[in-house]
N, C-alpha and C positions, 0 to 999 in steps of 0.2 A: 140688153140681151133679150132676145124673143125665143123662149123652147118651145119645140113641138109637145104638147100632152097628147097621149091616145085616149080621146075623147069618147070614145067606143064603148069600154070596161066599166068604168066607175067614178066614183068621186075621190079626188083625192083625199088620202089619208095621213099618210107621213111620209119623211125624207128620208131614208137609212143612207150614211154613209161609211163606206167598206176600205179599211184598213189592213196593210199587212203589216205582219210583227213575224220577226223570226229565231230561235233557238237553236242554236249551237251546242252540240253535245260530245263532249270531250270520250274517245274513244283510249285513248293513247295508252292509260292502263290495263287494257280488256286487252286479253290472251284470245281471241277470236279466231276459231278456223274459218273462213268466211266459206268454204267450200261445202259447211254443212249446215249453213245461213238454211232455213225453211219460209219462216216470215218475218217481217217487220211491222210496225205501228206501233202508233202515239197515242197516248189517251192522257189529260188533264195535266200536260209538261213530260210524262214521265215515258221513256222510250221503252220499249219491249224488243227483244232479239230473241226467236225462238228456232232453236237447234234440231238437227233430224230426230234426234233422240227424246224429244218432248221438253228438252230443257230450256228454261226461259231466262234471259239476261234482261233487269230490269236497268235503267238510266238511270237515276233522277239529280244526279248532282251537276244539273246545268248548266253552261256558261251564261247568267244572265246581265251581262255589261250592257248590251244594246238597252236602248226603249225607242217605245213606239213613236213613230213621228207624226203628230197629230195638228199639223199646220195643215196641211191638204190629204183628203182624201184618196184614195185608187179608185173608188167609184162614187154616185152619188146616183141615188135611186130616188123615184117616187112612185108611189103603190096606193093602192085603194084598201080600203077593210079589209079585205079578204087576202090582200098583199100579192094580189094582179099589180104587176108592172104595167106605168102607165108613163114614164120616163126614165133614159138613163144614157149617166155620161162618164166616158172614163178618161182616167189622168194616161 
């Protein structure tokens, strides 16, 4: 196998490669008006649902049965110091 490097940027530094993992948040007992839904977001697993009225529905009892599949990648990158991309390939 011969990759192209952008020889241009820098000197290679390291490999990152990019995985997805995904959580499942069980809604089914939440009384939700969804018509008064204002925002949503995640932050560190735990789901936030925030209402017209300022009020905030926290998540956290997540469905976590899945793991991550950590045979192959979805991405695989190489970067310079500075973490200029200087190759990259996706699954």
């Amino acid at each position: 196998m011969n990759i192209k490097i952008d020889k241009t940027t820098g000197k290679p530094y390291a490999f990152i490669a990019g995985y997805t993992a995904s959580i499942t948040y069980d809604l089914s007992e939440l009384d939700i008006d969804w018509t008064k839904v204002e925002n949503v977001w995640c932050k560190h697993t735990t789901l936030y649902i925030q209402l017209d009225d300022d009020t905030i529905i926290h998540v956290e009892n997540y469905d976590d049965e899945g793991e991550i599949d950590y045979k192959w990648p979805n991405s695989l990158k190489l970067v310079d110091e500075d973490y200029n991309l200087l190759w990259e390939e996706y699954q």
